[in-house]
N, C-alpha and C positions, 0 to 999 in steps of 0.2 A: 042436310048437306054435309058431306064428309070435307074437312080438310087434311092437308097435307102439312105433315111435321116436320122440318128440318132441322137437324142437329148443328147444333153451330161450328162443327171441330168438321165434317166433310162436305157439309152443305148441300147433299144430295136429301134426297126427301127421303123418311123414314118409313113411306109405304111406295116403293117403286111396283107400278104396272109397266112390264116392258109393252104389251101394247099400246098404249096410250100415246106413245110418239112413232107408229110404226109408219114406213113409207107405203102408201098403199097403192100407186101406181104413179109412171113414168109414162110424161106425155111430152113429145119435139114440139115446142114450139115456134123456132128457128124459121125464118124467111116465107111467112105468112100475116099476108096482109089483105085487110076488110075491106072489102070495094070502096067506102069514104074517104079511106087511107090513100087507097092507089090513088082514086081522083083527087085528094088533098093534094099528094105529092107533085101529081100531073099538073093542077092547074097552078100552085104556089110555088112549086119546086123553083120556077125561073127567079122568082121575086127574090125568094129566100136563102135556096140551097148555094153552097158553094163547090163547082163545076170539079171534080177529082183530075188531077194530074201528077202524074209520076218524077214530083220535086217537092222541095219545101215549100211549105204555102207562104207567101209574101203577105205579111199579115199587116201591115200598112197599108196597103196595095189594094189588098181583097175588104178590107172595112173603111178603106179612105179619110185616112184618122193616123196620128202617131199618140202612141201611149206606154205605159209601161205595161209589161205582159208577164205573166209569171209560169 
């Protein structure tokens, strides 16, 4: 097992392989969702979620509770 030496004064490792941290592909995984998911949403959504509208959310209101909120 080879280790990696660091010098205390750059802190970078004394034997850099630039592959070693190379990106080796780029996947979207943005607005994809697993059939359990959709139906989680679907069927818990009502229970759970809170309905989006275009104002601040009244956040007493919406948890039916006063508290402090940070």
């Amino acid at each position: 097992m080879t280790e990696k030496k660091t010098p205390a004064a750059s802190g970078k490792p004394m034997f850099y392989d630039p592959t070693e941290h190379r990106i080796r592909s780029f996947v979207t995984r943005a607005g994809r969702l697993s059939t359990a998911q959709a139906r989680a949403i679907e069927t818990l959504g009502p229970q759970f979620c809170i309905p989006y509208a275009k104002a601040p959310l009244d956040i007493e209101g919406a948890f039916d509770r006063s508290a402090p909120t940070i």
